[in-house]
Every structure is written in structure tokens, then in C-alpha cells.
N, C-alpha and C positions, 0 to 999 in steps of 0.2 A: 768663752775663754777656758785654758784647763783648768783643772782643778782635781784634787783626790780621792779617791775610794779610799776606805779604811774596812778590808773584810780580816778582823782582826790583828793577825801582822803584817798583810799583804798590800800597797800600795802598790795603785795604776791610775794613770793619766789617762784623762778620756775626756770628751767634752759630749754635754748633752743639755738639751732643750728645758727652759723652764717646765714644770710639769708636777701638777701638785702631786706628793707622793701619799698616797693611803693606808693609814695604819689601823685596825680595829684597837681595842682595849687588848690588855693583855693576857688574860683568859680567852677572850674569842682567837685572836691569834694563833697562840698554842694549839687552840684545836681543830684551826684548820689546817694548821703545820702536821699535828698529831695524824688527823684525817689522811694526810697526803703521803706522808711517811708511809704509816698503817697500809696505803694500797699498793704503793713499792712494794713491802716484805711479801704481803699477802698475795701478790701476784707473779712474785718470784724475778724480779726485776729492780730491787734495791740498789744493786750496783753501777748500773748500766747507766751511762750518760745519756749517749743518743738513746732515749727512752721508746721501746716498740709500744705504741698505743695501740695496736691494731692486738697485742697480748693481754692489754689490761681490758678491754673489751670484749673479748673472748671469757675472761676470768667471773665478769662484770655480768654476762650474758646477755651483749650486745651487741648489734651489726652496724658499724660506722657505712652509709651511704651517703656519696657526695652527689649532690644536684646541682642541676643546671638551673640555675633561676629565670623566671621570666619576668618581665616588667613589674609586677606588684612585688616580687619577693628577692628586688637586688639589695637590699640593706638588709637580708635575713642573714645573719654570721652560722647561725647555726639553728637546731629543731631539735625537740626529743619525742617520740612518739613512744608514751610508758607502754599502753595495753600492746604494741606488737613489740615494742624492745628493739625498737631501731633508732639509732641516732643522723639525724640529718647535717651534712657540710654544706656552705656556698664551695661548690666545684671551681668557681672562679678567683679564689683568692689562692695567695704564693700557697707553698710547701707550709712554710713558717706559720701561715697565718691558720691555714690549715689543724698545724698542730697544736696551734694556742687556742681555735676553739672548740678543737675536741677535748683538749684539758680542761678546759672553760666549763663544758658541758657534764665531763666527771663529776668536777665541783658544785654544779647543781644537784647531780643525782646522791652526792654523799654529803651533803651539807645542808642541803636546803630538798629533804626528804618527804617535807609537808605536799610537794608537788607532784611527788610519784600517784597520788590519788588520781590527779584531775583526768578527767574520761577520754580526753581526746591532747592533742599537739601542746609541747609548751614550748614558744618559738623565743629569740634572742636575737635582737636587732641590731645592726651596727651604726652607731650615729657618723653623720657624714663628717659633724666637726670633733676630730681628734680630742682635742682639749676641753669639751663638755662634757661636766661631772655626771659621772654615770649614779644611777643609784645603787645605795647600799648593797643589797642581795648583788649586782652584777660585779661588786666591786669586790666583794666576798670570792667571785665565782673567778674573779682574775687573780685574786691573789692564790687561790688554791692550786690553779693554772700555772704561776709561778714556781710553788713551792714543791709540785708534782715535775714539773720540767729544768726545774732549775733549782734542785736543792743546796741546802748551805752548804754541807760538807763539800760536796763536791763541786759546787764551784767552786769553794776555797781551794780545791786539789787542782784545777782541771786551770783557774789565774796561775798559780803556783809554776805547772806544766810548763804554761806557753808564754811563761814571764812577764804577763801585763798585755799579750795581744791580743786586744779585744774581739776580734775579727776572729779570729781562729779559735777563740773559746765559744762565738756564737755557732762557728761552723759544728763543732762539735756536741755538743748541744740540739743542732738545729732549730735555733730561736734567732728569732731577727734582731740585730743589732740593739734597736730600740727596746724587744723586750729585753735583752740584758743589760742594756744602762740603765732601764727604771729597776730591774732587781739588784744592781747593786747600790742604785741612789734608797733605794728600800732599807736594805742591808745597816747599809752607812746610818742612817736617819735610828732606824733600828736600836744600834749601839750608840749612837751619842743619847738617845732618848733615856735607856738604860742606865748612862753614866750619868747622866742628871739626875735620874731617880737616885741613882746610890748617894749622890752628892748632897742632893735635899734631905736623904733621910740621915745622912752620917751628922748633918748639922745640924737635927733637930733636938 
């Protein structure tokens, strides 16, 4: 049934699937919000909604190659191969999904750096059931994926825009409907979590 977004004073009706939403502490947070911010300015693309990844990549000094999987490697989302500096896609997923796990794969390379060592492939699987909790580090690596594709200011600009249509703020973006309903059920969770904290602490 609907129900509301709250991205500060902006309300939109939308209806979306139960879906637990994942929040780290509030230090890790920040810094992977900071992280993702940080690669916007630095790669001269802060502004831009439809985000060119094939820019930050370049900046990154990296070559996005999307493959054709064969039988053993259709649940591979994505690859990073560190010693030649090439990033692998499944060729056969949408546009959208495309672009969320090359975001995906940023956020391993800038957040989870312990892995740039290892000698050979570090691969990313896609689990077949949606709603099985992924683990921490990949859950890290989606949220960076968000906050790289779908930053706060500008979604709050870009709802604002197109008056609460969901649809049209994904098109422009170029994120799948679903990733923008969990980044505003994120959002939402976000600021009520925050208003609790102030609540607890004002009545201590």
C-alpha cells in the first residue's frame, strides 16, 4: 500500500516491497558517503546526475569490459582484475544493472583497498534470491553504489524537479526503479533514526 518518503521537506508516494534496509554505524556511513562524494569532485563530475562512469574510470585508471558469461559464470555481477586494471560487467544484465555494478565495484576499489593486493580476479556474485542478506563488505559496496549514483543533494533537487514522479527521477539518474525506492526508504530510515538519536539524547 502507499506510504511516504520524507527526504527532508519533500514528500512522495510510492509503494515498495518489504526489504530490509542496511545502515552501517555512523562513522562508517560518513565515510563512505565522504568516499563517494570525494570521487564526484575529484573526477570532475559532482554535478551531473546521469553520472558518466566510463569518466570516473578513466580518472580511476580503469578499463570497464563487459563479458559474455558462459555457464559457470552467470551469477558473476561483476570482476576486478587489480594487476591489469581492468574491471569486468555481466554483458547480459539491463543498462541499470550495468551501472549499479560498476558503482558496486568503485566501492570495492575505494573502500575495501585491502583487496587491491590479491595476485589475481576478485569476482562478485549475484545471489539468485533478491532478498538474501548479502554480506557486510558487499552491503558496504551497494551502499557506496548508491551514494555515488544517487547522491542526497541531488535527489532531493532532481524529486523536487519532477514533483514526486518516481519514474522520471529514475530515468534520469539512470537507476532502476527499485534502486531508487530502497535509496529513498534508506534516506527516510536515515532521518527518522537521527531524530531518535536527538530525542534520546535531549532527554537524558
Amino acid at each position: 500500500m502507499p506510504y511516504c518518503f520524507l527526504i527532508g521537506f519533500v514528500r512522495i508516494l510510492s509503494i515498495s516491497r518489504v526489504k530490509i534496509i542496511f545502515i552501517p554505524d555512523k562513522s562508517r556511513l560518513y565515510e563512505i558517503r565522504h568516499q563517494a562524494n570525494a570521487l564526484r569532485m575529484s573526477s570532475g563530475v559532482a554535478g551531473i546526475v546521469m553520472l558518466p562512469l566510463n569518466t570516473i574510470a578513466e580518472f580511476l585508471q580503469f578499463r570497464i569490459h563487459l563479458f559474455q558469461p558462459q555457464e559457470d559464470s552467470q551469477n558473476v555481477a561483476g570482476a576486478i582484475d587489480y594487476p591489469r586494471r581492468i574491471m569486468f560487467i555481466n554483458a547480459l544484465g539491463s543498462i541499470n544493472r550495468q551501472r549499479f555494478s560498476i558503482a558496486h565495484e568503485f566501492g570495492h576499489m575505494l573502500i575495501h583497498t585491502e583487496y587491491q593486493d590479491e595476485p589475481s580476479w576478485v569476482y562478485d556474485f549475484r545471489s539468485p534470491d533478491p532478498m538474501r542478506k548479502k554480506q557486510p563488505r558487499e552491503q558496504e559496496a551497494d551502499l557506496f553504489a548508491a551514494e555515488l549514483l544517487i547522491p542526497v543533494e541531488l535527489v532531493k533537487q532532481q524529486v523536487m524537479l519532477f514533483a514526486g514522479n518516481l519514474s522520471s527521477v529514475a530515468n534520469e539518474f539512470q537507476v532502476s526503479m527499485e534502486s531508487l525506492r530502497y535509496r529513498l526508504d534508506f534516506l527516510n530510515h536515515e532521518i527518522v533514526m537521527q531524530k531518535e538519536i536527538f530525542w534520546i539524547g535531549f532527554h537524558q
